[in-house]
N, C-alpha and C positions, 0 to 999 in steps of 0.2 A: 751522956753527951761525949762527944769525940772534940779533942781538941788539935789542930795542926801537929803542935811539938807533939801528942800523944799517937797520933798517926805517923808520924814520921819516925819515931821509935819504934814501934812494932813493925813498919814496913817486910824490910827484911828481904824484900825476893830482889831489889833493884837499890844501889845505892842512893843514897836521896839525894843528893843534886841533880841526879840523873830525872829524877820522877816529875819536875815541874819546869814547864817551857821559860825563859827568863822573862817572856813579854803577858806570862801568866793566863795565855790564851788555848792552853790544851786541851782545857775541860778538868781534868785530875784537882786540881787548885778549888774551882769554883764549885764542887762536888766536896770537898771536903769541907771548906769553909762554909755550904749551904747544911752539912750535915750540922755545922756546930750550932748553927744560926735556928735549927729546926728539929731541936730533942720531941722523944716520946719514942711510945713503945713500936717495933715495925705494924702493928697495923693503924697504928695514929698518924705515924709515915706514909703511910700506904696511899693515901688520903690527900698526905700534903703536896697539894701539886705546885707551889711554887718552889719544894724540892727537887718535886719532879722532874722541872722546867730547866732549872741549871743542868740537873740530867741529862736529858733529849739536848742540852747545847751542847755538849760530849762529842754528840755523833756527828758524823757530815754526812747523814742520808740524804736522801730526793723527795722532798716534800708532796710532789706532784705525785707520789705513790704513797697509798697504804699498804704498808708491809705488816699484811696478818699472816705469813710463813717463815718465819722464822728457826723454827723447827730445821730444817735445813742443813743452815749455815747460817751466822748474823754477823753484820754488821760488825768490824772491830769500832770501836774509839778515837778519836781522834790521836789520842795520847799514844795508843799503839800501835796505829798508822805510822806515825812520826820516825816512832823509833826502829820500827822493820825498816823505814825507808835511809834510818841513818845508817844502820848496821849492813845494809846491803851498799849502801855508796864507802862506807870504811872497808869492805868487803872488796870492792873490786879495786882499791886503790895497786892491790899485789896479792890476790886471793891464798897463795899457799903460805903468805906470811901472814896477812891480816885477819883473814878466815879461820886457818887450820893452828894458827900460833899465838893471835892473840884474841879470839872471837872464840872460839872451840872450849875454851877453858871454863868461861863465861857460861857456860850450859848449867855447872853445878850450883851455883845460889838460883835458879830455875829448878831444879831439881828438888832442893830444901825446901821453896815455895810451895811445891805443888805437892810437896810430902806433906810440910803442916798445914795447908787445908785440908787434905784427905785426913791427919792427923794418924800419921806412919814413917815409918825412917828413911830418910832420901835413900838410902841401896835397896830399897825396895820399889821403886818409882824409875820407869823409864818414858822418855820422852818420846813420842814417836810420828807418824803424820796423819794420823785421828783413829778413828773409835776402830773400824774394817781393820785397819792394818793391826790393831791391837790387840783385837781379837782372833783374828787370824793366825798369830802367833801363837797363839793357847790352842786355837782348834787345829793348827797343825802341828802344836807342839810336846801332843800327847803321843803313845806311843799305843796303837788300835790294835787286834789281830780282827781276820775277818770273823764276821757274826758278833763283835762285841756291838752294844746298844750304847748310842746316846742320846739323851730325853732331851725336848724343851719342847717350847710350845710353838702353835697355829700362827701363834701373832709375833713371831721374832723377825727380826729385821730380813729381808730376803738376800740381800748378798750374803749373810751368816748362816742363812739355809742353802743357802747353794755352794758354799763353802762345803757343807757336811756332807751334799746331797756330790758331791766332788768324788769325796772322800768311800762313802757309799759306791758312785761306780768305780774308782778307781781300785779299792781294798776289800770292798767287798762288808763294810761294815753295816749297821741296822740303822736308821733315824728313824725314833720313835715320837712323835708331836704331840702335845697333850693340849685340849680344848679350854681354853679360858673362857669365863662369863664376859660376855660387855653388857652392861659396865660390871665387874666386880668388886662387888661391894663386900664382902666374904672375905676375909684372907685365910683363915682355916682350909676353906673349902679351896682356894689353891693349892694350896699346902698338900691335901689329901689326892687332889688331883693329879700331880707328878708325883706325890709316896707311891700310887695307885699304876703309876706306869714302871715302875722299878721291878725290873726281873734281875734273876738271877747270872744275866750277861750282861746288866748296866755297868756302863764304866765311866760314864761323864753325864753330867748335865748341865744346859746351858740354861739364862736365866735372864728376862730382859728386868733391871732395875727398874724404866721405867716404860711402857711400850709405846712406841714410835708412830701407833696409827692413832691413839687415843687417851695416850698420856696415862696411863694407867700406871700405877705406882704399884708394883708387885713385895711381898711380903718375903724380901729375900735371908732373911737373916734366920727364919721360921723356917725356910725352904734350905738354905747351908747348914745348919744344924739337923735337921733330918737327914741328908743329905751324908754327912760327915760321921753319924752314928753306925750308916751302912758302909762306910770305909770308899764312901763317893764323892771325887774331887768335883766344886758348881764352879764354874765360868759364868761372870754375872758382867749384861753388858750393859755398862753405864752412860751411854753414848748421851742421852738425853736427860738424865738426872744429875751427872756433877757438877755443882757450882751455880742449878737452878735452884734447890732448894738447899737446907742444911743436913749433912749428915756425918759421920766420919767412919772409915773401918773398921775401929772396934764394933758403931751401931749394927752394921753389915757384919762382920764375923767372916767377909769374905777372904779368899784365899787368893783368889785371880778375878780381878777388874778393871774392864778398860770404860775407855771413854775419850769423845774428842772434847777437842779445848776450844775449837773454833765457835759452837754452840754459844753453851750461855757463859761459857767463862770469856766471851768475846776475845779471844786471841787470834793471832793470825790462821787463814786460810791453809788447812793443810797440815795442821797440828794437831797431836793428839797424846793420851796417858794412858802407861798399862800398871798395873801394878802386881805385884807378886812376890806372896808373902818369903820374907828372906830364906827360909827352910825346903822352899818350892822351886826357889830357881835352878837348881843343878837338874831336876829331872824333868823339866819343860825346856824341851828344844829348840834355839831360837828359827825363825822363820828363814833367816839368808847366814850362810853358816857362821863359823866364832872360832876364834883359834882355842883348844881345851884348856889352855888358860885362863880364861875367860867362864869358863863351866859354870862358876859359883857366883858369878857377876853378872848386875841387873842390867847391865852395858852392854851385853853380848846382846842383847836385843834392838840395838841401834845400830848395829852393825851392817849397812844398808850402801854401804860405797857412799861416795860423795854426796854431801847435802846441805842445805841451804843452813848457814845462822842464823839469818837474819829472822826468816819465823820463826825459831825455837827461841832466839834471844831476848824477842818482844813479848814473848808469853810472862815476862816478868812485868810488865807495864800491866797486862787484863790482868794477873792477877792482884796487883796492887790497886785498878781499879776498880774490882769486881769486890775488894775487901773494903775499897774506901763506905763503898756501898752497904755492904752487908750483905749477907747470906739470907739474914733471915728476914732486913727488911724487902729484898728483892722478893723473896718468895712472897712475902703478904702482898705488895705491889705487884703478882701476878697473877693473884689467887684474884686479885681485886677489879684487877682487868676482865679476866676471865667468869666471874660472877655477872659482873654489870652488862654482858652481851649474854650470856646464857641462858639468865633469869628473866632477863626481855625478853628472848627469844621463849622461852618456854612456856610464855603466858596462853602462845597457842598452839591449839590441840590437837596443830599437823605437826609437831616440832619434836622430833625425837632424841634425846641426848644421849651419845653413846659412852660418856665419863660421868664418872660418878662424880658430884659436889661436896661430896662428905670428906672435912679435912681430914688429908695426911694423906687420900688417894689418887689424888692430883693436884697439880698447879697452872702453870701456866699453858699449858697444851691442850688441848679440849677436839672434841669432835660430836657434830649434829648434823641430822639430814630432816627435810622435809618431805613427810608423803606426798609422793606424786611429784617430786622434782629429782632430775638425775644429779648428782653432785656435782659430775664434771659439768656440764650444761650450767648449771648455778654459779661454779666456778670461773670459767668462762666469760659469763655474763659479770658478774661483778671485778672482772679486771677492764673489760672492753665498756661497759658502761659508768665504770667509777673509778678504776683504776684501782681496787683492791686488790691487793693479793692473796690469797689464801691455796688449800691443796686438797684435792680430790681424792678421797681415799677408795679404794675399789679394791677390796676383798672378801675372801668367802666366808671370814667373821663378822667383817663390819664395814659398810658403804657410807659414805658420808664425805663432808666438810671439816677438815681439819682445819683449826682455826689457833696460831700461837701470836699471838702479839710481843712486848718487848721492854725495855724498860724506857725504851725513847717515845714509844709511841702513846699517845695523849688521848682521853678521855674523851676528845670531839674525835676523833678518828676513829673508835668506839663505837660514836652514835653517831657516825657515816656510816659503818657498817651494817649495824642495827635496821638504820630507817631503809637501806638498801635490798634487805634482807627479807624483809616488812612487807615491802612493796612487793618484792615476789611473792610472797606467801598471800598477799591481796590480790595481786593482779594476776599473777602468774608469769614464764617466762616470753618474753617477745617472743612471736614468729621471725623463723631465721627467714 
């Protein structure tokens, strides 16, 4: 059990006076006193919805929508609304004094924060404005000749393939794609899958932690170790894994991983984490140049001209309230969401599930189609006739309904979805 004074000592990313509204209505407050109020283990949590409930008071969503896409971008917290909107009005009162002199400074207990979640040394953690740009840095920050290869697979994010496929016409390099299972349930067999593409001209590969069309949890620490035996730097992009489930960089053994913050670490819009390990950074080039002072400094990757505080300032708020919560009881409370629509849906034997259920290889992110229903069309309809939200997956691995809910949204908005879903697979879709 978590006790106030016990939380408020380990805080540490945000001073604590700073962490709780005086009028005690941020949400932060009633989140930690509900956790005191409501011990057991995260999946007896999972469960507890009048935890839950002080939770979901957090946010200042739009009730009149079901937000099952999340996946995206979510929702910040009330508590770190607040405080973006305080640090931008302190901001503007004389920005090159308030911003650049007394706000700029402030980035470094941010920086600690998001080293000991990941659990790695702040100079190896740079802040930056989410997962693309963070990786982008890595994938431009290698040094290619033409005909060198680099692997990753079918199902990685498409801006990070078009990144490569850039680099390809501009340099003249190879991208080579390696086919994953949906769902896979195998981690070996990925494993063996990209050893399997590794030639004698590999020089990089890329590696999605968790993949973005189907939540698929990849076996990257399996995959950097093989990897690292052949003298081959992985880039593993954690856009959709950090701060969803528990893990830390040692578990990874990664070298270079990014991720955004605006996800499930619910921080401001436009935020994001690269990290690289301290021995790496002199010879990954940052993405907008660095005075060579800067060489050996995980700073030289922020170096980006003018930019906002006030988002990178408030990422100390998600993280303290992303911790008030827990890592690991968030993860059972999404694992738990994403059962209770899946296993309904499954019971019928049009319903395809394209993620595996078997713990450790997804959580809260899921993906299913119906035969004989086109996703977007199902999609579509369940915004215009219910106001769900969900997202359309359309690719040549996997076609489907991506479906992530959140830690606000509630177990009756679950079974709206469900009985909505239901109804299609019973009646079919309207005539348009």
């Amino acid at each position: 059990m978590i006790s106030r004074r016990r939380f408020l000592a380990t805080a540490g990313a945000a001073p604590a006076a700073a962490l709780f509204a005086p009028d005690g209505h941020d949400g932060l407050r009633d989140v930690v006193d509900a956790l005191a109020r409501h011990p057991g283990t995260p999946r007896q949590v999972a469960e507890d919805e009048d935890f839950w409930m002080t939770v979901q008071q957090a946010f200042t969503v739009d009730r009149s929508i079901i937000n099952l896409n999340n996946g995206g971008v979510s929702p910040a917290p009330r508590v770190v609304q607040d405080a973006m909107k305080r640090h931008l009005d302190f901001s503007n009162q004389a920005p090159v004094y308030t911003m650049w002199r007394v706000l700029e400074p402030q980035r470094e207990p941010v920086r600690a924060g998001l080293a000991r979640m990941f659990g790695c040394d702040a100079e190896e953690v740079a802040v930056t404005r989410g997962a693309s740009e963070s990786l982008q840095i890595c994938q431009n920050g290698f040094d290619l000749r033409r005909g060198d290869e680099v692997v990753t697979s079918d199902q990685d994010y498409p801006r990070m393939i078009t990144t490569w496929q850039q680099r390809e016409r501009r340099e003249g390099i190879v991208l080579r794609q390696v086919q994953i299972p949906v769902p896979a349930e195998d981690p070996d067999e990925v494993v063996r899958r990209f050893e399997a593409a590794i030639t004698p001209q590999t020089r990089l590969l890329h590696v999605s932690h968790m993949i973005n069309l189907t939540g698929q949890v990849l076996p990257v620490r399996q995959i950097v170790q093989m990897a690292r035996r052949r003298g081959i730097p992985v880039i593993v992009d954690g856009a959709h894994a950090f701060a969803h489930f528990p893990f830390t960089r040692d578990a990874l053994d990664a070298d270079y991983y990014a991720s955004s913050l605006h996800k499930w670490l619910y921080a401001p819009h436009g935020t994001g984490l690269l990290y690289v390990r301290r021995d790496r950074i002199p010879g990954l080039w940052p993405l907008q140049a660095a005075e060579p002072r800067l060489d050996a400094n995980i700073r030289k990757f922020e170096e980006i001209g003018t930019h906002p505080a006030a988002n990178f300032l408030a990422v100390a708020e998600a993280l303290v309230f992303s911790e008030a919560i827990g890592l690991e009881r968030k993860a059972a409370r999404m694992v738990y969401l994403r059962d209770r629509w899946a296993r309904a849906l499954m019971r019928h034997d049009r319903v395809r599930m394209h993620t595996s259920l078997r713990p450790g290889l997804a959580y809260g992110l899921a993906n299913f189609s119906i035969d004989g229903i086109d996703s977007g069309a199902l999609v579509n309809h369940l915004f215009n006739a219910h106001r769900i939200l969900a997202t359309s997956i359309k690719h040549a691995a996997v076609e489907g309904v991506r479906v992530t809910p959140n830690v606000y949204t509630t177990p009756q908005e679950i079974d709206v979805f469900i009985g909505a879903v239901e109804k299609v697979i019973r009646d079919g879709l309207p005539a348009a």
